[in-house]
N, C-alpha and C positions, 0 to 999 in steps of 0.2 A: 354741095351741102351747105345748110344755111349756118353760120358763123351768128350765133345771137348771145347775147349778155340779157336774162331773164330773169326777174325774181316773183314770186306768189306768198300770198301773206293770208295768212290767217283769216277763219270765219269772222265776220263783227255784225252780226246777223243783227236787225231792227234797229239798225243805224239810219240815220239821212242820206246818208253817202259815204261811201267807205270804197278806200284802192282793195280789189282783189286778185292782180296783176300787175306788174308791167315790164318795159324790156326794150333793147333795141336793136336792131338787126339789119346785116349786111348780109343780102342772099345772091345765092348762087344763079348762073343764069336758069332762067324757066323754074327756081325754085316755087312750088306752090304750096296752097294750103284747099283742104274740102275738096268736093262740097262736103261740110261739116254745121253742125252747129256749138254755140259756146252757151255756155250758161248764167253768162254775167253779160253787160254793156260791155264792148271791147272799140276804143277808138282806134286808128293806125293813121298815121302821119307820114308822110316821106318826104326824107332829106335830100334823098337826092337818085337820079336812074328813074327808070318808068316801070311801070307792070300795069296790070288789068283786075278790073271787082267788080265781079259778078251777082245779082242780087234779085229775085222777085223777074228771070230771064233777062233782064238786060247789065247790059255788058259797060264798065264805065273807065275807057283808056285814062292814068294817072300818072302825073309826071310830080319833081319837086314841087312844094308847096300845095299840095293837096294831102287831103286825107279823108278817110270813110268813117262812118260809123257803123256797129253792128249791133241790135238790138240780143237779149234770149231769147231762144229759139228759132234763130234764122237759119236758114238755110244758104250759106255762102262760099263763094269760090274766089279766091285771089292768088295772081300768080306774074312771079320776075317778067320782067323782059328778056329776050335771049341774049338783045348785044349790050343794052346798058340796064343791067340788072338793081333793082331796086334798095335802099336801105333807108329803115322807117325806124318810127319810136313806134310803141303801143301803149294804151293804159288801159284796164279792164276796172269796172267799180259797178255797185249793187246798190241799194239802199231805200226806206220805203219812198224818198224824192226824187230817184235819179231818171223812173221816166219822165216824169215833170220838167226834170231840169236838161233833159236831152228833145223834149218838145219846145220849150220854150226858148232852146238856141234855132231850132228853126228844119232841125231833120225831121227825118220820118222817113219810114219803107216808099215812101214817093222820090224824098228827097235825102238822100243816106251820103252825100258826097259836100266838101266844104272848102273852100280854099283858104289859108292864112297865111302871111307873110314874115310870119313872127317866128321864122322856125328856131333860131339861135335861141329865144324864150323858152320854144316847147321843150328843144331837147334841155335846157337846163333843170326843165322844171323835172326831167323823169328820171333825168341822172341825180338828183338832191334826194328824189324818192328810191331811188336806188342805194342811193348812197346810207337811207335811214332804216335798213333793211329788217333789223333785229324785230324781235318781242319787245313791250314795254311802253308805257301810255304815252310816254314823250314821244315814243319815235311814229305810233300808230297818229297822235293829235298832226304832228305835223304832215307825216304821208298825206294824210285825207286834208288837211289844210293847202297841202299842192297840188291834190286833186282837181280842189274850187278853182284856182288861182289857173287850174291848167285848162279847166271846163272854161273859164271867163276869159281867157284867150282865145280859142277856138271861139267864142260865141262871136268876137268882134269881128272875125271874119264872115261875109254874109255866105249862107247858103248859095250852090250853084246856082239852083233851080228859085226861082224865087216862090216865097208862098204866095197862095191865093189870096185878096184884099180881102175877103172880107173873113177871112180865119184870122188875116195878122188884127185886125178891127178888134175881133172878138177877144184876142190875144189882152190886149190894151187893158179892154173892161176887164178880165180876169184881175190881170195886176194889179189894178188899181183897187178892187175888189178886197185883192189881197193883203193889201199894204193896210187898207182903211181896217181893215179887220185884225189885224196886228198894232194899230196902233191908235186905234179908238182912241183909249185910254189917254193919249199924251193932247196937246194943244195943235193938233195938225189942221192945215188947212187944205183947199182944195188945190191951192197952186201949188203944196208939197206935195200932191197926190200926180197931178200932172208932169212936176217935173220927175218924179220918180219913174214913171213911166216913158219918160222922154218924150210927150206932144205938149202941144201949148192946149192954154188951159179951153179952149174955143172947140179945137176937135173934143176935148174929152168932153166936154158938154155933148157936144154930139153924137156921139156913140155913147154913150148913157141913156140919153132919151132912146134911141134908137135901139137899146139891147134890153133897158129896164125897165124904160117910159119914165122915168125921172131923172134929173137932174146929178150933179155928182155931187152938189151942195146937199138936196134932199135926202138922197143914201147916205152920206155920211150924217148928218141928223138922224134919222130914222134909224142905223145903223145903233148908234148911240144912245138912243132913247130906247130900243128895244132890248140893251142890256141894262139899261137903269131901269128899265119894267122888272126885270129879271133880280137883279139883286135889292127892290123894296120890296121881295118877298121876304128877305133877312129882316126877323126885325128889330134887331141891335145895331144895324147899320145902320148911323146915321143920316140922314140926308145929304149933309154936306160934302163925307167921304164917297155917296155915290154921283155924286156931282164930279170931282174930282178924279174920280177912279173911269167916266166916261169923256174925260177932256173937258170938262168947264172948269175953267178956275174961279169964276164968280157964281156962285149956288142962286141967285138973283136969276142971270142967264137963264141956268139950267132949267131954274122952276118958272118961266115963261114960255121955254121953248117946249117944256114936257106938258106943260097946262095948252098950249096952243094944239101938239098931237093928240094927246088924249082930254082933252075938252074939262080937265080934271087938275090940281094941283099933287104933286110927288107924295106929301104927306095924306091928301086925303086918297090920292089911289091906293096907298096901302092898306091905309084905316078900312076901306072898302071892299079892298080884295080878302082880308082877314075875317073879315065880317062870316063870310062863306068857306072855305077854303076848295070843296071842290066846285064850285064856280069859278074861282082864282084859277086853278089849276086849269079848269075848261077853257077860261078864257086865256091866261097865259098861250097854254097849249097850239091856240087857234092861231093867237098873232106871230106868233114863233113861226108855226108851220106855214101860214101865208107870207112871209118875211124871205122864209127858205126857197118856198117857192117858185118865188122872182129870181132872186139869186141862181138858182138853178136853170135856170132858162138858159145860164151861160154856156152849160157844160153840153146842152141839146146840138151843138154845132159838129162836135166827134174833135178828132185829134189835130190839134192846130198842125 
């Protein structure tokens, strides 16, 4: 019989990420589990003994320092070893980013298995969740706060199977993607965008042209000016605050580099788009949707 310390927490439905499990366990020999499926991400870690997980028909022998992950709706078998029976942590969590952030650690129904060496970490991190079991915003902030800390662990261990080059490529341009689109707004450059992503700044060039036909200089510009398109439709918004609100700090810059895009100065593209409004609109419309466009070319690759 399996000897487990387990706890389940509460719905927290339209979260980022949220624990909705976890627990640890020292199981009997041949103790198994399924084929079943679960309804939340469920990762399993082992401290220490071996067993077997079964997934998509193959079979994946696991000893200490491995662990699997289970996506909803799998269909999955895992079971003890007979002579040195297994004892794991688990963590189960949902949220509208958690398949995002269990893609971009590097699993998938190809690759569902991980190695880390960090076990004295992990199990701390699910015993602290354990330990913050109750009802009550403090103890739910922090749960899901060791969730990340528990996710960014496991990520730093590389997947068994390595991914395909030119998924992990594609991977790159997404984050980068990501980052510039979260932080337009601030003074960022392209070497914070590379080192965020961890390449030098030479490949991200690369695979920019190569996924967008531009540059990472030119999308963050273009990026930038296509939401200063967007808010000189306000027209109490000053110029200078949308200069500012899209990372120029010198309003000079900004109305050189938006006269260079649109062949037009900030203040007279407004005056011009006003003039009409549903020609604004049409055209807005258009530059939006061809902007998205490209951008979207990233997501045509499937599941990293």
């Amino acid at each position: 019989m399996e000897k487990a310390y387990k706890l389940a927490f509460g719905n927290e439905e339209g979260r980022d990420l949220y624990v909705t499990c976890c627990g640890c366990s020292q199981t009997e020999p041949l103790h198994s589990f399924g084929p079943a499926l679960k309804p939340h991400y469920l990762i399993h870690y082992v401290l220490s003994g071996k067993g077997i997980f079964k997934l998509e028909g193959k079979e994946y022998p696991l000893e200490a320092g491995y662990g699997f992950v289970i996506e909803p709706g799998q269909l999955s078998f895992y079971q003890a070893d007979e002579k040195e029976p297994w004892t794991y942590i688990w963590v189960g969590f949902l949220g509208t980013r958690a398949k995002e952030y269990v893609n971009n650690m590097g699993t998938s129904v190809r690759h569902p298995v991980f190695r880390s060496e960090n076990s004295d970490e992990l199990y701390e991190i699910v015993r602290d969740m354990m330990d913050h079991n109750t009802f009550g915003v403090a103890n739910e902030l922090r749960r899901n706060g060791l969730l990340q800390i528990f996710l960014s662990v496991v990520a730093q261990g590389a997947p068994v199977t390595r991914q395909e080059e030119g998924d992990k490529a594609n991977q790159y341009v997404r984050r980068a993607v990501e980052f510039i689109s979260r932080n337009f707004c601030n003074p960022v450059k392209v070497t914070d965008v590379a080192d965020y992503v961890c390449i030098n700044r030479s490949y991200l060039y690369t695979l920019f042209e190569k996924s967008l036909g531009m540059s990472p200089q030119q999308f963050l510009t273009t990026y930038r000016l296509t939401k200063a398109a967007e808010m000189l439709m306000i027209p109490d918004l000053p110029v200078e605050s949308i200069a500012l609100s899209c990372g120029y700090q010198d309003p000079l810059t900004f109305t050189k580099a938006f006269r260079q895009m649109k062949g037009i100065s900030p203040s007279g593209y407004r005056k011009q788009m006003m003039q009409d409004e549903n020609r604004a609109n049409r055209e807005q419309l258009k530059q939006v949707e061809a902007f998205i466009a490209r951008v979207g070319r990233l997501d045509t690759g499937g599941e990293p």
